[in-house]
C-alpha positions, 0 to 999 in steps of 0.5 A: 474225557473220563473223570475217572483217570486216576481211579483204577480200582473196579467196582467191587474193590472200591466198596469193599464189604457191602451188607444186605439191606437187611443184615443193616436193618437189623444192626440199625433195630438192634442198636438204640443209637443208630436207632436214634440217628434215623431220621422220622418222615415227616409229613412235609417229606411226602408229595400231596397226592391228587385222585 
């Protein structure tokens, strides 16, 4: 069954205007409050790593 049947539109017309990475990047440095909405990683977000 696909769960898609009421959605006609291709892929590129549903994401409408998509921005490189680094064009947001730079809109997320330039601008002090998105700045502050990215999150900071935190020790506990990383995996331990055995050698």
């Amino acid at each position: 069954m696909d769960k898609n049947k009421g959605n006609k539109k291709h892929s590129k017309e549903q994401l409408g205007k998509v921005k490189p990475y680094q064009e947001i990047n730079n809109e997320i440095t330039s601008k002090n409050e998105l700045k502050q909405m990215q999150p900071t990683p935190q020790p506990q977000d990383f995996e331990e790593i055995d050698y």
